[in-house]
TORKOLSE-903611 format. One record per residue (C-alpha): residue number from 1; chain; z, x, y. Coordinates in steps of 0.5 Angstrom, whole numbers. Each point is the difference from the previous one (the first is absolute). Layout:
! TORKOLSE-903611
@k NUM; c A; c3 Z; c1 X; c2 Y
...
This chain:
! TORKOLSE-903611
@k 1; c A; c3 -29; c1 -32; c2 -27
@k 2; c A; c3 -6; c1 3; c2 3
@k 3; c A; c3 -1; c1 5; c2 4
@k 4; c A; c3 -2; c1 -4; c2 5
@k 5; c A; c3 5; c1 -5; c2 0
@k 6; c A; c3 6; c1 6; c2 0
@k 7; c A; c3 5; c1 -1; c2 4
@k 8; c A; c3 2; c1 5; c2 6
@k 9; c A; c3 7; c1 1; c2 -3
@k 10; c A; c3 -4; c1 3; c2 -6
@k 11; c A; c3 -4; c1 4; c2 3
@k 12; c A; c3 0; c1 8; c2 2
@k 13; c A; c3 1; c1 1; c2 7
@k 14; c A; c3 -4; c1 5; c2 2
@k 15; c A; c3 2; c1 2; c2 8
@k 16; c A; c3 -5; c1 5; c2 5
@k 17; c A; c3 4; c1 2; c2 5
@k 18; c A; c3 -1; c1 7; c2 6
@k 19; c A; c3 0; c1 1; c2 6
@k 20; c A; c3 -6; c1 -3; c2 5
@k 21; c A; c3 -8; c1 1; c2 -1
@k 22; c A; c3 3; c1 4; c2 -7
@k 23; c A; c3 -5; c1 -5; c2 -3
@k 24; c A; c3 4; c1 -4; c2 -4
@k 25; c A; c3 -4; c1 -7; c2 1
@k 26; c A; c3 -6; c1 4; c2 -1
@k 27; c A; c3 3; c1 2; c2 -7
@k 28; c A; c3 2; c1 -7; c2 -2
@k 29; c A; c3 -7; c1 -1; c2 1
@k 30; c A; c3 -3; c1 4; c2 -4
@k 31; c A; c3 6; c1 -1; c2 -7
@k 32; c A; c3 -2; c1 -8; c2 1
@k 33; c A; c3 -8; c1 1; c2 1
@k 34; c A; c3 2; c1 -6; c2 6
@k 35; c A; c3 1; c1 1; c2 7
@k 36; c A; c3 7; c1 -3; c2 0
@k 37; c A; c3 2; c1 4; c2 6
@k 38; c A; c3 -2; c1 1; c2 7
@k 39; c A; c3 -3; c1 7; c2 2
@k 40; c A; c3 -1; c1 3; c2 7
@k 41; c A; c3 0; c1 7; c2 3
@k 42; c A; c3 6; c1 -3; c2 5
@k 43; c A; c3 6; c1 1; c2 -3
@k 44; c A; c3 5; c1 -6; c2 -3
@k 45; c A; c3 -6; c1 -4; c2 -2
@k 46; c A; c3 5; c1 -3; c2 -6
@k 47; c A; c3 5; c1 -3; c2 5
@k 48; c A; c3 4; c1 -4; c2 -7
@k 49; c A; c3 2; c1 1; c2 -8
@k 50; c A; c3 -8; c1 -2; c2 -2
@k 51; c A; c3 1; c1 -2; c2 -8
@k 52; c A; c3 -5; c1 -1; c2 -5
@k 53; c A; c3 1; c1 -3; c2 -7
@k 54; c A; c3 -6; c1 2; c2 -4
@k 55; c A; c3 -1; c1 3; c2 -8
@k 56; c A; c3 -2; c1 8; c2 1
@k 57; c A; c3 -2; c1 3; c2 -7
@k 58; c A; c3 4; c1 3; c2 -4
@k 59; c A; c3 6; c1 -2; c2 4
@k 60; c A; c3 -1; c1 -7; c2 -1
@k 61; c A; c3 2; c1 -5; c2 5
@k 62; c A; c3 4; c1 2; c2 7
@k 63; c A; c3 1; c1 -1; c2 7
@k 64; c A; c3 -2; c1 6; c2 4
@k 65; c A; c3 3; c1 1; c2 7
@k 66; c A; c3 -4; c1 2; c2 7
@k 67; c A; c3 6; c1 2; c2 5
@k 68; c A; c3 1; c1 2; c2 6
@k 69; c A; c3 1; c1 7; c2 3
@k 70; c A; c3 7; c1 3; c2 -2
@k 71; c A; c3 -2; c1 3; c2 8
@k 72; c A; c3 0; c1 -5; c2 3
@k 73; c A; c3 1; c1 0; c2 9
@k 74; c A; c3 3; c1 -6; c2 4
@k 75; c A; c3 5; c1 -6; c2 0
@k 76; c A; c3 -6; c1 -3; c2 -6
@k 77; c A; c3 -1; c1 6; c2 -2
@k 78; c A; c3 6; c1 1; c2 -2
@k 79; c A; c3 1; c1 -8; c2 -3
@k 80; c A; c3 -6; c1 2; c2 -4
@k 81; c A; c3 4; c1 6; c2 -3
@k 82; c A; c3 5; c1 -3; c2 -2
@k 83; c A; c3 -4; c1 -5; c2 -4
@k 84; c A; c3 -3; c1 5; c2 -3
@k 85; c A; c3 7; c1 4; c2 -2
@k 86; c A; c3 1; c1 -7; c2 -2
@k 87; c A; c3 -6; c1 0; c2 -5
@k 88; c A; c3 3; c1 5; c2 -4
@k 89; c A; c3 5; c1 -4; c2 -3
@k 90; c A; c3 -5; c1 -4; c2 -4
@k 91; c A; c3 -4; c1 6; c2 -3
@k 92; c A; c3 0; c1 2; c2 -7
@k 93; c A; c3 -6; c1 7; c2 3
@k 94; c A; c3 -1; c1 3; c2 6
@k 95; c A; c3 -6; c1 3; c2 3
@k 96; c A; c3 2; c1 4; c2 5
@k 97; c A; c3 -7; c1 3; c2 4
@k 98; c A; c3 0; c1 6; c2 4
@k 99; c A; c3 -5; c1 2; c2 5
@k 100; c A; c3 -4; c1 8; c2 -3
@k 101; c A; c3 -3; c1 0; c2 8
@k 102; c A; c3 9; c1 2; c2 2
@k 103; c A; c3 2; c1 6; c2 -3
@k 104; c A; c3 7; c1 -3; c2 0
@k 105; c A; c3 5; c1 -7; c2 -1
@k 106; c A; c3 2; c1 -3; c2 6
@k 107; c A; c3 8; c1 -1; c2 0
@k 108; c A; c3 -2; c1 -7; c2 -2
@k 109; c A; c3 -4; c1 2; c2 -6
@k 110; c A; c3 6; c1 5; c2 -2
@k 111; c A; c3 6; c1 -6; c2 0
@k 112; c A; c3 -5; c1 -5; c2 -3
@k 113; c A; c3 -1; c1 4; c2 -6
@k 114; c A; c3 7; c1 2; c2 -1
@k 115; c A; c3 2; c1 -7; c2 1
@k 116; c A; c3 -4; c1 -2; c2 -6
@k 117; c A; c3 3; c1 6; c2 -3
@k 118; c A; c3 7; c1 -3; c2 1
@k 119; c A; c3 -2; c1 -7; c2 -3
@k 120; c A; c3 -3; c1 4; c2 -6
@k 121; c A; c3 -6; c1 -4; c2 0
@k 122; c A; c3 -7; c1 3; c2 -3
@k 123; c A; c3 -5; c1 2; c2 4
@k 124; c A; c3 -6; c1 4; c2 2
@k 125; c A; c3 -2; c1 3; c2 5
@k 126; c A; c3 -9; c1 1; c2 3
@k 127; c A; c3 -1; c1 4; c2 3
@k 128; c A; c3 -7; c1 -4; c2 4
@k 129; c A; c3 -5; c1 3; c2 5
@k 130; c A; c3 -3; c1 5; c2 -5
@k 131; c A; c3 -6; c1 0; c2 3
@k 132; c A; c3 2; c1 2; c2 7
@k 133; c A; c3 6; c1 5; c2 -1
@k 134; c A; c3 -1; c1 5; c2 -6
@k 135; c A; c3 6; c1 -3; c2 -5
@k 136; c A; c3 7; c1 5; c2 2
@k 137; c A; c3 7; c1 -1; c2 -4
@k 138; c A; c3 5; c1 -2; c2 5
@k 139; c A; c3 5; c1 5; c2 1
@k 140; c A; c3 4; c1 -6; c2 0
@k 141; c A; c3 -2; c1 -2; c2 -7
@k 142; c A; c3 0; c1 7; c2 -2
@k 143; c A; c3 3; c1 -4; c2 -7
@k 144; c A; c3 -4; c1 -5; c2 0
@k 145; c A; c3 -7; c1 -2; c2 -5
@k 146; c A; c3 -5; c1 -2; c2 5
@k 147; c A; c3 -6; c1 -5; c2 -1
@k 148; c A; c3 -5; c1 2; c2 6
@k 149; c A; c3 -5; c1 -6; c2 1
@k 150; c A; c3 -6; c1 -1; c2 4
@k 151; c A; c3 2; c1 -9; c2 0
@k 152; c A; c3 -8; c1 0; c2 3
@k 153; c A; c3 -4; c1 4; c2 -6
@k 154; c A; c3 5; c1 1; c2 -6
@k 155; c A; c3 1; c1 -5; c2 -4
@k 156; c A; c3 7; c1 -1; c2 -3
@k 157; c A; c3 1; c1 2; c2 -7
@k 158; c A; c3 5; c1 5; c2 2
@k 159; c A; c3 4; c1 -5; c2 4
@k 160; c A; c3 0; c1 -5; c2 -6
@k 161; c A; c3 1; c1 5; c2 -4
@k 162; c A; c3 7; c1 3; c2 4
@k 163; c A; c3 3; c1 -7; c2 0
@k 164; c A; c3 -3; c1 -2; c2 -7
@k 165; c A; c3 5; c1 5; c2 -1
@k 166; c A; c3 6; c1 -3; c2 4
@k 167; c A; c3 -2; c1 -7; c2 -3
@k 168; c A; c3 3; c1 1; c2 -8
@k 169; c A; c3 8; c1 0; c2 5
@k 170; c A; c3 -1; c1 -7; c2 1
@k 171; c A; c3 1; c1 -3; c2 -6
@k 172; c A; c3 2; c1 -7; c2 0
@k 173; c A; c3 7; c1 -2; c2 -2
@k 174; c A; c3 2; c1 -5; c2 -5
@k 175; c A; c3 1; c1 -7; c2 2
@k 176; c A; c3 2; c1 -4; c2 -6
@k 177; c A; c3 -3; c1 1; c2 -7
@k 178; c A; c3 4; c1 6; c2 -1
@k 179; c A; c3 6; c1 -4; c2 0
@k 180; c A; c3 -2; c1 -5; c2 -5
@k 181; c A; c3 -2; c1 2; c2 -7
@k 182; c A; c3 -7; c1 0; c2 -2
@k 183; c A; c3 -4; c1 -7; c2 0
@k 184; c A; c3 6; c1 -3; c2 2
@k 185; c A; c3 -1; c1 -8; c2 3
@k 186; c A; c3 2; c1 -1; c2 8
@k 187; c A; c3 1; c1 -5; c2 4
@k 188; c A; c3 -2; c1 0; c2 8
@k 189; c A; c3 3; c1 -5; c2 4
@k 190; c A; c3 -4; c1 -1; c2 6
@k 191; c A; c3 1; c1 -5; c2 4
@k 192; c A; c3 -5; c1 -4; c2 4
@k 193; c A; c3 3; c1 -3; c2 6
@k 194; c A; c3 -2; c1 0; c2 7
@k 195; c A; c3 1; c1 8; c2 1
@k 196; c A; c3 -5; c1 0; c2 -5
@k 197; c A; c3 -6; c1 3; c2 1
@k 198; c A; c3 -6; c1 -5; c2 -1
@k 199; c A; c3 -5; c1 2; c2 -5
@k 200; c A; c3 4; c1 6; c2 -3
@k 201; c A; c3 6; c1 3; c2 -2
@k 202; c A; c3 3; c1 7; c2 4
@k 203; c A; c3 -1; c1 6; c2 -1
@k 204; c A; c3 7; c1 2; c2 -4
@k 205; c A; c3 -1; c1 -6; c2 -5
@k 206; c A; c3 -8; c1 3; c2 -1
@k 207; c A; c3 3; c1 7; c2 -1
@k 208; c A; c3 5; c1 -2; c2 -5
@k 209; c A; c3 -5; c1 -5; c2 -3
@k 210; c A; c3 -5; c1 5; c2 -2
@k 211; c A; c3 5; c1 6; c2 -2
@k 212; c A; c3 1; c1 -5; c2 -5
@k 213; c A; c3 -6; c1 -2; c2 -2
@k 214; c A; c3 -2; c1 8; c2 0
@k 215; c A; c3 6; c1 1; c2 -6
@k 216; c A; c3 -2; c1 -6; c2 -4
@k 217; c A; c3 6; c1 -3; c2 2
@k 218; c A; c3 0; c1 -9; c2 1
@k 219; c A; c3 1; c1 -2; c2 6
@k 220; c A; c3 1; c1 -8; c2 2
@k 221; c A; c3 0; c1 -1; c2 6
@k 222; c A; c3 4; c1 -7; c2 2
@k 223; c A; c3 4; c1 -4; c2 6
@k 224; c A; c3 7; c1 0; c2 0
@k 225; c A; c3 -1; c1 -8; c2 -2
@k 226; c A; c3 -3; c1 2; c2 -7
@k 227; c A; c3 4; c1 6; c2 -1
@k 228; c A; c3 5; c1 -3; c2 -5
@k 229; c A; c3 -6; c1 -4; c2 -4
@k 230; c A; c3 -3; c1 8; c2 0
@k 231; c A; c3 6; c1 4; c2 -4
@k 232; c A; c3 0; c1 -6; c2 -4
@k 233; c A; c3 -7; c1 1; c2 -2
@k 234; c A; c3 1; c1 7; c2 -1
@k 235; c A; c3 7; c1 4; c2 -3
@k 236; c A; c3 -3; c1 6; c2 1
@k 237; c A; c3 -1; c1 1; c2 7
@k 238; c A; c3 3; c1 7; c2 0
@k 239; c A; c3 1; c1 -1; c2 9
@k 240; c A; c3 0; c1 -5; c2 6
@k 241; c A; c3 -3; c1 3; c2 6
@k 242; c A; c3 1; c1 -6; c2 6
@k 243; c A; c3 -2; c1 0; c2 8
@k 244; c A; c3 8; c1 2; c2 3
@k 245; c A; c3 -1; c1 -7; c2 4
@k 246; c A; c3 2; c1 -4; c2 -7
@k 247; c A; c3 4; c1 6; c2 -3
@k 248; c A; c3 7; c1 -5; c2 0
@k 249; c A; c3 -5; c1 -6; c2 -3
@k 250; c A; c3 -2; c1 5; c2 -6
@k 251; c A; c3 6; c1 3; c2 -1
@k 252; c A; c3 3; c1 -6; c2 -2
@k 253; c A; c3 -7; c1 -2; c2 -4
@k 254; c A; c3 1; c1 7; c2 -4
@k 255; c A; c3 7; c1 2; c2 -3
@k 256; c A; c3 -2; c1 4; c2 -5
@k 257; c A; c3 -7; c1 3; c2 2
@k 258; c A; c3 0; c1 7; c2 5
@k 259; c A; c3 -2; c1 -2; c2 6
@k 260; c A; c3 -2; c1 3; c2 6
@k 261; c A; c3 -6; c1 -1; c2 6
@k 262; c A; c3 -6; c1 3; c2 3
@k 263; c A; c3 4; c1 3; c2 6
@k 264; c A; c3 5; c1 4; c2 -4
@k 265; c A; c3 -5; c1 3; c2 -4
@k 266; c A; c3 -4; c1 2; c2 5
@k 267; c A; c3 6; c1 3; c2 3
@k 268; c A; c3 0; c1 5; c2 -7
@k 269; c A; c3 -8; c1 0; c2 2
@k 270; c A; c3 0; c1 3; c2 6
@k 271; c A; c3 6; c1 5; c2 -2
@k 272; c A; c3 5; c1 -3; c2 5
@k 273; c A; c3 5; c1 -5; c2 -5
@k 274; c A; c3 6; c1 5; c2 -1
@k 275; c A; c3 1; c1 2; c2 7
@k 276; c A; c3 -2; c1 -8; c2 2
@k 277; c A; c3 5; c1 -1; c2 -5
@k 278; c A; c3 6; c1 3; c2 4
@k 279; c A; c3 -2; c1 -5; c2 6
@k 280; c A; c3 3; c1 -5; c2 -4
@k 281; c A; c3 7; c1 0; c2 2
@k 282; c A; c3 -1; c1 0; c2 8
@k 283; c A; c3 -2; c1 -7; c2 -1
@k 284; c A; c3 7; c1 -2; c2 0
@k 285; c A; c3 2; c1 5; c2 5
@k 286; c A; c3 -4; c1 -3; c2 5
@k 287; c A; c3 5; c1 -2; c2 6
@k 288; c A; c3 -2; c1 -5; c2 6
@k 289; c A; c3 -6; c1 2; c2 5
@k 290; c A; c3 -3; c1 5; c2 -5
@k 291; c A; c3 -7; c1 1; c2 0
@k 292; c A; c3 -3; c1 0; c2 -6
@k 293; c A; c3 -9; c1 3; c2 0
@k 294; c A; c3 -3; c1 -5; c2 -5
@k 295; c A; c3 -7; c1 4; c2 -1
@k 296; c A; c3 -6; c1 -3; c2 -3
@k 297; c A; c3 -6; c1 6; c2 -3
@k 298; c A; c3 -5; c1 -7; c2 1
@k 299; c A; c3 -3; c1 -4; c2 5
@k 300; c A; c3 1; c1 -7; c2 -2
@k 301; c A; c3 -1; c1 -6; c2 4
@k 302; c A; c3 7; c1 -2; c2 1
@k 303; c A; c3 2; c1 -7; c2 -4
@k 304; c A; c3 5; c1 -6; c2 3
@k 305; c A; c3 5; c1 3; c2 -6
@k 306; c A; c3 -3; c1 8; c2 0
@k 307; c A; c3 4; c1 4; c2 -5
@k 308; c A; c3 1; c1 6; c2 5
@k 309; c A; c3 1; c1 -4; c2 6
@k 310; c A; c3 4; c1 -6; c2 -1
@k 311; c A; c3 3; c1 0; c2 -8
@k 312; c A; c3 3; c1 7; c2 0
@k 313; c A; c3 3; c1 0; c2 7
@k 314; c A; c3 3; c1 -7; c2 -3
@k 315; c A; c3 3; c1 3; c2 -7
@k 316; c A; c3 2; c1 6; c2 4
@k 317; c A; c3 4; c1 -4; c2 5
@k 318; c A; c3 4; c1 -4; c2 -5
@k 319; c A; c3 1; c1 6; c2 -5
@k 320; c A; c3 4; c1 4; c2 5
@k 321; c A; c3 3; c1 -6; c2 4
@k 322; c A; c3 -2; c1 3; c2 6
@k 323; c A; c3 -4; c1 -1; c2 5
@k 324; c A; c3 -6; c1 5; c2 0
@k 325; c A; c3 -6; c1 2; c2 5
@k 326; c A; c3 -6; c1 2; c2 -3
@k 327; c A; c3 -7; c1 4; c2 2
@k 328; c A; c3 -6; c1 -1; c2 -3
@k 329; c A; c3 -6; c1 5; c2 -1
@k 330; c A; c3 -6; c1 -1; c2 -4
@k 331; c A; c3 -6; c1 4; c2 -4
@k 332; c A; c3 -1; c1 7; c2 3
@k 333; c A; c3 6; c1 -1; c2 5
@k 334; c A; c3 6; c1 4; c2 -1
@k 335; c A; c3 6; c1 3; c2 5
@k 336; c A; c3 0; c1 6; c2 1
@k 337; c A; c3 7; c1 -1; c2 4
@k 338; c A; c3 4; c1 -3; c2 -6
@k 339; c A; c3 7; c1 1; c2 3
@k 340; c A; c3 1; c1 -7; c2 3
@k 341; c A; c3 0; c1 -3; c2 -7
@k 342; c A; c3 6; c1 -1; c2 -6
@k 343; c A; c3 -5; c1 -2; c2 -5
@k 344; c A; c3 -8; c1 0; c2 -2
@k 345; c A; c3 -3; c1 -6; c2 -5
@k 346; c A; c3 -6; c1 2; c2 -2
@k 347; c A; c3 -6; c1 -3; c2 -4
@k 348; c A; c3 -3; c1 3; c2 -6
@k 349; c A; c3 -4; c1 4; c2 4
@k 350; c A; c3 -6; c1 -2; c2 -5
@k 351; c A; c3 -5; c1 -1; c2 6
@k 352; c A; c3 2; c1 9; c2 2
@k 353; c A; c3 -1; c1 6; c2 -4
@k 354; c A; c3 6; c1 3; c2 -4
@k 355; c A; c3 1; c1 6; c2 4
@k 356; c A; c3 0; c1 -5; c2 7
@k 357; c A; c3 6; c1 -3; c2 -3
@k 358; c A; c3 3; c1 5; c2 -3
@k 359; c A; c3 -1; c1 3; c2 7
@k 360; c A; c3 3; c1 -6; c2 3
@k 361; c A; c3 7; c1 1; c2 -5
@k 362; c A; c3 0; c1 7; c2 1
@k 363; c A; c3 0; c1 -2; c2 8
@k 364; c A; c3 5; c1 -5; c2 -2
@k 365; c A; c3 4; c1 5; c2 -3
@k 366; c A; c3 0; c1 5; c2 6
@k 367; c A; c3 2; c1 -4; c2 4
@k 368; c A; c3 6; c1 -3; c2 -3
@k 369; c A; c3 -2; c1 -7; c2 0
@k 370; c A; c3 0; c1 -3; c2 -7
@k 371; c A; c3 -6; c1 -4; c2 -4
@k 372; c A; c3 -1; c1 -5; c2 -5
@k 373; c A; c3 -6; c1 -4; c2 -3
@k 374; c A; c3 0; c1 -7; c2 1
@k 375; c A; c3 -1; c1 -1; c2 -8
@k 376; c A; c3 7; c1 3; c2 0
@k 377; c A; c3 2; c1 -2; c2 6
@k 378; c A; c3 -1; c1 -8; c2 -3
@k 379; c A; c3 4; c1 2; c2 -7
@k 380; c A; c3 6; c1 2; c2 3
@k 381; c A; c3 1; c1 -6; c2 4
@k 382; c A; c3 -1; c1 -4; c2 -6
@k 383; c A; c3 5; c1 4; c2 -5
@k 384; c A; c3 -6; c1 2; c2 -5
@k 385; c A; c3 -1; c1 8; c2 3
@k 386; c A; c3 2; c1 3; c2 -5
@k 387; c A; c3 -3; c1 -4; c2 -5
@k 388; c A; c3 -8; c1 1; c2 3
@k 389; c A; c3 2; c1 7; c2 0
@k 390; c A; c3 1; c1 0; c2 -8
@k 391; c A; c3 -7; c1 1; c2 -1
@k 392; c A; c3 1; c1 7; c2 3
@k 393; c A; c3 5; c1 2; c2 -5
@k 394; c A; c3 -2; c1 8; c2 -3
@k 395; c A; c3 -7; c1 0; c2 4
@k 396; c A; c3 -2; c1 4; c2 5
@k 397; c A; c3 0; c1 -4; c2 7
C-alpha cells in the first residue's frame, strides 16, 4: 500500500491544539508546506477540526489536525470547544502550542494539558512567537522540555524530530499472519452482492489481503458460491476468513478448517476483542423496549438491505425474541451520553484509528454500557463464536 493510498485508520494522528491566536494554524502551515488553515490577527479564524491527510518525511503517511482555540467564548464558541476536546479522542500525538508573548498558561492551557496528561497521550508542547517575545520557561511547565519556534522563520526540523521521536510508540498491531504458520494458504470469502462497493473491495478485506501477501502467505479469494469447489482444490488451506453477513453459509461449507472474519480480526486489530468479547452476553439479556446503539465508524450510502441498519436490528430482534429499539450513528459520531442504551453494536471501525476506537470501548466501559463487534455479534447468533475465536488460541489479542 502506497503512501498515498494509506488509510485514515493507518495513519499518525497528529493534533495542534492551544488557545486562540497561540499560532496553531500558522504552524500547521509551516509542518505541511501548504496553507491548510486559515490565518488572520482576529481570533477564532479556525471555527472547526481542520484535517489534512499527507505523507511528512520521515514520519510517513499522516493526518494533521487544525483545531479550534481550547479558549474559546460564546454559545458557538462553546460548540467549537466541545469539538475540539472531542478531537483528542482520535489522536495518536499532540502538539500543544503556547504563545511566548504571555508570561503564564491560561486556566484553559493548564486543564487542557492535564487532560492530555490523564489520557496518557504523547505530546509535545511549542512554544511559537519567538520572533516577538524572547523564549521564557513557564512556570507552569517548569518540568517540561520545550520546543521554541517562530512557525513564520524557522523551519521544522526540531518539530519533525521531537514527534519522529513519539512516532516509534505507534507500531501497527498484527492482524493475521501471526496467527497462521508461515507461507500458510488462506481463503477469503468476499461476497459480492448489493452491499458491495462497485469497482473494489473494502477496506478491512484490502488490510487482511495485503498482510497476507506481506508474509508470503496465499491468499484466494472467492464467493460463498465457490467456496466448496475452492477447499476441494486446495487441502492445505490453513484458515477461512468470510464477511460475518454469510458466516452461517460458510460454517456449514467449512467443517474442518478454522474460520473466522474481517470484523473479528479487526476487533483484535484495534485492541478492543477482549473487552468487546464480554458484551456477548447482554445479547440474550436484552428486555422489550431496550435501546440498543448500533454504530458505524463509515459513511456508506445505505442499501435496501444494509447490514447496520436492517440486518443486524433484525438478527438482534430474533435472537433475543424481544422487541428492541435502536439508534444509529455513523463515521465520526459518537455519544458522548451513553446512559440510554443497554448495548452498542459496532462495525469493525476500519474507517477510524485504533486509538478513536479504543477511546470509543474505553467510553463504553465507563459508562457501564456493554460493547460488541458485529462480526461477533453475527457468530453468536449463529452458534459458531466460540469456534471463529479458535484462531486466537495462544496469541496475543
Amino acid at each position: 500500500m502506497s503512501l498515498n493510498s494509506t488509510p485514515n485508520g493507518q495513519r499518525i494522528h497528529i493534533g495542534f491544539f492551544g488557545i486562540r491566536n497561540a499560532g496553531k494554524s500558522s504552524l500547521v502551515n509551516r509542518l505541511t508546506n501548504q496553507s491548510m488553515s486559515l490565518v488572520s490577527e482576529h481570533k477564532g479564524t479556525t471555527t472547526d477540526p481542520v484535517k489534512k491527510t499527507m505523507e511528512i518525511l520521515p514520519l510517513g503517511p499522516v493526518v494533521i489536525i487544525d483545531t479550534a482555540g481550547i479558549d474559546d467564548e460564546g454559545e458557538l464558541g462553546e460548540l467549537r470547544k466541545e469539538r475540539t476536546y472531542k478531537a483528542l479522542n482520535e489522536m495518536d500525538i499532540v502538539v500543544m502550542v503556547v504563545d511566548a508573548r504571555a508570561s503564564h498558561l491560561t486556566a484553559d492551557e493548564i486543564d487542557f494539558l492535564t487532560m492530555v496528561k490523564e489520557r496518557k497521550l504523547p505530546y509535545i508542547i511549542i512554544e511559537n512567537h519567538v520572533d516577538e517575545a524572547a523564549a521564557h520557561d513557564y512556570p507552569e511547565l517548569a518540568d517540561e522540555k520545550l520546543i521554541y519556534i517562530d512557525a513564520i522563520r524557522d523551519d521544522m526540523s526540531t518539530v519533525k524530530e521531537a514527534l519522529m521521536a513519539l512516532a516509534p510508540k505507534m507500531a501497527d498491531p498484527a492482524i493475521v499472519a501471526d496467527l497462521i504458520p508461515e507461507k500458510s494458504t488462506v481463503v477469503l470469502v468476499i461476497p459480492i452482492d448489493e452491499s458491495a462497493p462497485k469497482g473494489r473491495i473494502i477496506l478491512p478485506q484490502q488490510m487482511v489481503l495485503r498482510d497476507l501477501l506481506d508474509h508470503h502467505c496465499k491468499a484466494i479469494c472467492c464467493q460463498v458460491e465457490e467456496l466448496a469447489e475452492v477447499l476441494q482444490q486446495n487441502k492445505q488451506v490453513s484458515l477461512v476468513i468470510t464477511d460475518s453477513q454469510v458466516f452461517e453459509n460458510v460454517a456449514k461449507i467449512v467443517p474442518d478448517v478454522s474460520l473466522t472474519s474481517f470484523s473479528i480480526l479487526m476487533a483484535r486489530h484495534s485492541g478492543s476483542l477482549n473487552t468487546q468479547l464480554k458484551g456477548i452476553a447482554a445479547l440474550k439479556s436484552l428486555n422489550d423496549k431496550d435501546v440498543v446503539l448500533i454504530a458505524e465508524a463509515c459513511t456508506h450510502h445505505r442499501q435496501c438491505n444494509d447490514i447496520g441498519t436492517v440486518k443486524l436490528p433484525g438478527w438482534i430482534r430474533k435472537y433475543s425474541g424481544k422487541e428492541i429499539e435502536f439508534d444509529f450513528t455513523v463515521g465520526n459520531e459518537f455519544p458522548e451520553d451513553l446512559s440510554k442504551y443497554k448495548l452498542v453494536v459496532h462495525c469493525g471501525g476500519c474507517m477510524v484509528n485504533a486509538a478513536e476506537m479504543q477511546n470509543r470501548t474505553k467510553h463504553c466501559i465507563q459508562s457501564g454500557v456493554p460493547i460488541v463487534n458485529y462480526g461477533m455479534a453475527i457468530a453468536q447468533f449463529n452458534g459458531i463464536l466460540d469456534r471463529s475465536l479458535e484462531v486466537f488460541k495462544g496469541k496475543t489479542v
